[in-house]
N, C-alpha and C positions, 0 to 999 in steps of 0.2 A: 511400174514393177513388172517383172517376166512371170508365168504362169510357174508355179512348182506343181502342182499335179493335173493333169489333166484327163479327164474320164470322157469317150467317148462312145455313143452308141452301145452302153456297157449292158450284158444280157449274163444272168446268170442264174443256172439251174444244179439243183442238189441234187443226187440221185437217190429213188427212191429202193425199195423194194424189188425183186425182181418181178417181171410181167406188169408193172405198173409206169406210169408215165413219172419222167422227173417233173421234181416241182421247181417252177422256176421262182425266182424270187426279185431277180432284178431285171427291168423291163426296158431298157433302153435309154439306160440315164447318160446324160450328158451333162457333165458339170467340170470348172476350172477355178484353181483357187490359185491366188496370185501370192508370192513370197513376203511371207510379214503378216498375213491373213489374221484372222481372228474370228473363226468360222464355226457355229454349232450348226448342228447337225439334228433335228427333231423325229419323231414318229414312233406311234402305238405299235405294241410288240407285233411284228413278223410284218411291219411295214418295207425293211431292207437297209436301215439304218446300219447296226451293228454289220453284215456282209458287206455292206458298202466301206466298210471301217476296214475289213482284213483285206478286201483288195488293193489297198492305199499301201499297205504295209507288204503285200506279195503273200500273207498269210493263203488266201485264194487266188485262183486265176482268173479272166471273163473266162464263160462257153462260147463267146462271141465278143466282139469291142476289144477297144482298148482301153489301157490305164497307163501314166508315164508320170514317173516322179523324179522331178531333175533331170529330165534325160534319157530316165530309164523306164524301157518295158517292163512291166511286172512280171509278166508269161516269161520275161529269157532267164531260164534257171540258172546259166553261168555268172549271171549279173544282181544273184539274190543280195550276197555278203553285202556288196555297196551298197543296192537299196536300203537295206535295214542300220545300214549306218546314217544314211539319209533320212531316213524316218522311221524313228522310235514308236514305238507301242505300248501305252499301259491297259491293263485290263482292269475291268469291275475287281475283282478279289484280290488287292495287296500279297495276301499269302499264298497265291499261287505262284506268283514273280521273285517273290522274296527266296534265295537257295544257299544263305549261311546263315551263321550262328552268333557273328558280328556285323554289328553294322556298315561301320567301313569296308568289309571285306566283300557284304553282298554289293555295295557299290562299284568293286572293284571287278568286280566276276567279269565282264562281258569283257572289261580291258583287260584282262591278264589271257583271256582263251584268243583276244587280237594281239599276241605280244607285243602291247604297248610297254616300250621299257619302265622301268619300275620309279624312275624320276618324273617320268611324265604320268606317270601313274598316277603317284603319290600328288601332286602338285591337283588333274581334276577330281580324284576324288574328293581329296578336301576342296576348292571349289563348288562344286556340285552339291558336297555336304552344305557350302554357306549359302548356295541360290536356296536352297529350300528350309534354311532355317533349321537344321538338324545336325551343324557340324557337334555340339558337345553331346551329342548321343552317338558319337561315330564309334565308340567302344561298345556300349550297349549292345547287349542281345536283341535281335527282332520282337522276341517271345514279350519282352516288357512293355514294350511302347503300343500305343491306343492305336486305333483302326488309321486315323488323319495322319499320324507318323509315321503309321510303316508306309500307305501310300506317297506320302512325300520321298521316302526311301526309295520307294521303288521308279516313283518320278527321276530322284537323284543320279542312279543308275542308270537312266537315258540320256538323262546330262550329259553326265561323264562323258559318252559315245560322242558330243557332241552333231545331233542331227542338226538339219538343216528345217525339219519338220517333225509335231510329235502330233500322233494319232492318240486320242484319251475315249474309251470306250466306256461309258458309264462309270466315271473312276470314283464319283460320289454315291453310288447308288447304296453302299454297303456302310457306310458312316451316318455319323449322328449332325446334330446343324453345328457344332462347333467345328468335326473336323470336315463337312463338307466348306465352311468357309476357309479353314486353315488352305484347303488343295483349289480351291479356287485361286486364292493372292497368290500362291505361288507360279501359277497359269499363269495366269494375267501378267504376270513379274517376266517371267519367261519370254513375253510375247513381247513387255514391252523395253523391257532392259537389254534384250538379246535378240529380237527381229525372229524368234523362230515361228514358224508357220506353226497353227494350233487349229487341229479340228479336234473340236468334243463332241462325242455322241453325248446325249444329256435326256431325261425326260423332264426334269426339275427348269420348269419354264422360269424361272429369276434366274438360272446360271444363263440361261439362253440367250437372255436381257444384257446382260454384264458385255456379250459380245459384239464384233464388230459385223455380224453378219449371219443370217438365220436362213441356213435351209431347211426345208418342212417336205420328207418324204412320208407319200402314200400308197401303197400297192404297188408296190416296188418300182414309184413314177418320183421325180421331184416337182412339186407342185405349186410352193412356195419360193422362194428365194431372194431375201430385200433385207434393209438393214431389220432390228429386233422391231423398234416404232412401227416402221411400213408393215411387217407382218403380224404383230401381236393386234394392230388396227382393224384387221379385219378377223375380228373376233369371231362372226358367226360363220367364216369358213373356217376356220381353225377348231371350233368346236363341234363341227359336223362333220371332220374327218376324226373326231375321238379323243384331241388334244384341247387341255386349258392352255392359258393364258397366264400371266401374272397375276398373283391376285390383286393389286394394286389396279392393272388393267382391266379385272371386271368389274370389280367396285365401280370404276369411272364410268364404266359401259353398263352396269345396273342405274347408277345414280343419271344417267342418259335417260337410257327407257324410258325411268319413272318422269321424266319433265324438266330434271335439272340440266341447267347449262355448263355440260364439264367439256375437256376435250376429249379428242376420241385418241389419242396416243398417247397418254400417258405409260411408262412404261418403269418409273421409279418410285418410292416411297412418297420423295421429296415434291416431285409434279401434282402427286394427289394429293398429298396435305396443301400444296396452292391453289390448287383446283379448288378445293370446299372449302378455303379459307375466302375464296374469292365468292362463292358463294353469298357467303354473309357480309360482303364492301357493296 
């Protein structure tokens, strides 16, 4: 498979104050993720995670490097429009993304400002509405539905655009464990039904698990980078740059320590109840 994004030699600094120095944040990352991906994204707040997130989408520009999604530079403003039709963006708070009063209708938003005619309209909204399991709420007010719904909503809405890539920024950070699993399946559905490239920011190391691939930024460095097994294994760097593990994965690596024979990658429920069942054979 061909690269969909590729970040090189990427450097990026905020500006501060006047008479003070900017602060940089991203230090030279170099990372590619191929079409179809299934890519989280790790690190302790003000590691570079989340800014690595808005440069994917054009949200940011480098102060130095490059970024190319599909083809395209982020930096060339004439070529914004395409990009973000190529890769969608959701953020942490549903209700900042959410801008009607009907649900169908906030689905519709981004297609009716691209006048997509109104049959092809009508046709991904409701699609869009079925990927995420919300077509009979497509009447419904936003103001009714739980935290997991409106995010699936606002997921819906990028659908529609049909990207090529969706960027998810902490999209469970604000939901409770029901509807962090609801916007999970529906990822994962996404990724695997429809081949769309999926990077999530995440700190909820089991969604991190769920993927097909784990980078772990620190000090605005990528440090990490291997399937979830290969990284969550080395437990005791991951937890000295401030990040846990699965808990299923320290279990195995506590019940290690103490003298039992487990393996050291477990990284599911299911592996660790074999693990200590084996135990006792």
């Amino acid at each position: 498979m061909s690269n969909i994004i590729e970040i090189k030699n990427l450097y990026f600094s905020y500006p501060s104050d006047e008479g003070s120095e900017p602060v940089e944040v991203l230090k030279g990352v170099d990372l590619t993720i191929k079409e179809g991906e299934f890519t989280a994204i790790l690190g302790h707040n003000g590691s570079g995670k989340s800014t690595l997130a808005k440069h994917i989408n054009g949200i940011l520009v480098p102060t130095s490097g490059t970024v190319t999604v599909d083809g395209i530079n982020t930096a060339d403003e004439e070529k914004i429009y395409d990009l973000r039709c190529r890769a969608g963006m959701v953020f942490q708070n549903p209700d900042n993304q959410i801008v009607s009063s009907v649900v169908e209708e906030d689905v519709a938003f981004a297609l009716e400002n691209l006048g997509v005619p109104y049959e092809e309209m009508r046709r991904r909204v409701d699609e869009a509405l079925k990927d995420v399991n919300m077509y009979d709420y497509r009447l419904h007010s936003p103001a009714q539905l739980s935290g997991g719904q409106k995010q699936r909503v606002a997921i819906a809405g990028i659908i529609a655009m049909k990207p090529k890539c969706i960027i998810l920024d902490e999209p469970t950070a604000m939901l409770d464990p029901q509807g962090r699993r609801e916007v999970m399946a529906v990822i994962k559905r996404m990724n695997r039904d429809h081949g769309i490239t999926i990077v999530l920011i995440t700190h909820y190391m089991d969604e991190a698990a769920q993927c097909g691939r784990v980078v772990v930024m620190d000090k605005g460095r990528v440090i990490l980078d291997d399937t979830p097994r290969a990284v969550f294994s080395q437990v005791d760097k991951v937890k000295a740059i401030g990040l846990d593990v699965p808990q299923v994965t320290e279990l195995a690596w506590e019940l290690k320590k103490a003298g039992f024979d487990m393996p050291e990658d477990i990284i599911t429920e299911e592996e660790c109840v074999s693990g200590i069942m084996n135990l006792f054979n």
